[in-house]
C-alpha positions, 0 to 999 in steps of 0.5 A: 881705719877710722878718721884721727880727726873729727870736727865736732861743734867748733873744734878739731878732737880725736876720732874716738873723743867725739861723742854727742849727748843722747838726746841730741834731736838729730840722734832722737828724730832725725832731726837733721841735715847732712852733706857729702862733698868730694875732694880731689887733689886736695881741693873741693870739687863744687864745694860752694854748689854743696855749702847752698845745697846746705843752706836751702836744707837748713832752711826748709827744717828751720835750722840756723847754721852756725857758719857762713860759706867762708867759715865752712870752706876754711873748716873743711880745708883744716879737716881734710889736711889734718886727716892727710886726705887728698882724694876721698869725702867729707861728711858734714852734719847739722842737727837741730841741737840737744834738748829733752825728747820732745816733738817741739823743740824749745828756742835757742837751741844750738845746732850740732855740727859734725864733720868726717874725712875719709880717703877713697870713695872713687867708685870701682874700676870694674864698676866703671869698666863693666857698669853696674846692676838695680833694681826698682823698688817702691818710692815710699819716702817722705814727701820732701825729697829735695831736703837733705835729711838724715831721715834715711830709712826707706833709703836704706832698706832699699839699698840693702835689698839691692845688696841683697839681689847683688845690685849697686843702687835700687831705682825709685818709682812712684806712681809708675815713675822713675824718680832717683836712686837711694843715693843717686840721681837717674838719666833714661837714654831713649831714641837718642835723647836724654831723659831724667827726672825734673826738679820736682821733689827729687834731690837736686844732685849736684853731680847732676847738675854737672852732668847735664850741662856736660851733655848739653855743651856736648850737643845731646839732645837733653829733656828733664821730664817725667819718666815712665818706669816701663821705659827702662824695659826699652832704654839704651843706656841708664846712667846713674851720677852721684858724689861718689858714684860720680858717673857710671852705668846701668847695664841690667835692672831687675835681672834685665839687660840694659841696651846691650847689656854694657857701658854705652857710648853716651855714658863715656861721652858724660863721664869723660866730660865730668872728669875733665870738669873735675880736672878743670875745676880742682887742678888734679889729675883726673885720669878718665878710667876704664870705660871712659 
């Protein structure tokens, strides 16, 4: 069932009521930015962690944002009570505006704002109980991948080619690399230690963020560093975070087992403490899950 309530540019309209003009950049180019943020028990989980995330991607494309930190959070909270979502997602997206198909764009354009509530999100308990399945694929996207865009294709091509092979998330590699998922940032445990990509033209999740500095408070050993892709032929455990993945683990790539071909003892160390931030965070009741 879709969302009763959408927010569209400044006002709170009926799902099928809101419609955007045909040549709005963001349908035309791709001409926009987006953000994913979870919701538990009502509340936002690292909802100022997104609305910066938000900020830096604006910046980077030269698109103004119509509302500070305090305007989004109050929108977002009208949204998702309106909806009656209590544990799901809101989508928020900002295009550059509408004008005539043109490369260049004409001064004082008005972004177009879009926000979506949904309930759920949470990832399978069998997901989380048994782990997941990837597959690599080539790392052909754009060179700002730091940049929230809608510009999602090769993204999605390679999402639907893991569907297609029976995984959850396909792995980019460039350069014999392993740099992230499609909507997922990626860590390599290897010897112990707990590898993932640096900041380095990747998304800076937050989930990420969390995760890492759960692991660091927990006493792994952590390195942010480059990741040979024939590492993972090796790796322990290969865990994925995300806004809705929120946790989980690899336990096979390209048809091979990882470790032992199940959820590993680092990975519930790192989703447990990521829920109990959640919990700590947002005052909901947050139960660890099968695998956890």
């Amino acid at each position: 069932m879709p969302p009763e309530v959408v927010f569209l540019n400044g006002s709170f309209v009926p799902y099928e009521q809101a419609v955007v003009p045909v040549e709005d950049r963001g349908f035309l180019f791709a001409d926009a930015i987006y953000e994913v943020i979870r919701c538990y028990g009502g509340r936002f989980f690292r909802l100022d962690d997104h609305l910066e995330r938000l900020e830096q991607s604006a910046a980077a494309l030269d698109i103004p944002l119509p509302y500070d930190r305090a305007r989004w959070a109050a929108l977002l909270d009208e949204l998702i009570r309106r909806n009656g979502v209590r544990d799901g997602s809101v989508y928020v997206q900002v295009s550059r505006g509408v004008a005539p198909r043109s490369h260049a764009w004409p001064q004082g354009l008005q972004p177009t704002v879009v926000a979506i509530a949904r309930p759920g999100g949470t990832p399978p308990a069998e997901a989380v109980e048994r782990g997941v399945k990837a597959i690599t694929v080539p790392d052909n996207r754009w060179g700002l991948c730091w940049v929230k865009t809608t510009g999602l294709l090769p993204n999605v091509l390679a999402k639907q080619q893991a569907a297609r092979a029976g995984a959850y998330e396909a792995l980019f590699v460039r350069d014999g690399l392993l740099t992230e998922g499609t909507s997922s940032n990626v860590f390599v445990v290897l010897d112990g230690i707990l590898y993932t990509h640096p900041l380095a033209n990747i998304l800076p999740g937050v989930t990420r963020a969390v995760v890492l500095d759960v692991a660091r408070q927990a006493g792994l050993a952590v390195r942010e560093q480059a990741i040979p892709a024939v590492w993972l032929e090796r790796a322990e455990e290969v865990i994925l975070s995300g806004t809705n993945s929120e946790v989980l683990a690899v336990v096979e790539i390209d048809g091979r087992p990882v470790g032992g071909g199940r959820p590993g003892p680092v990975f519930a160390r790192l989703r447990e403490g990521y829920l109990a931030r959640v919990a700590a965070e947002t005052g909901a009741a947050v139960e660890p899950g099968p695998g956890a």
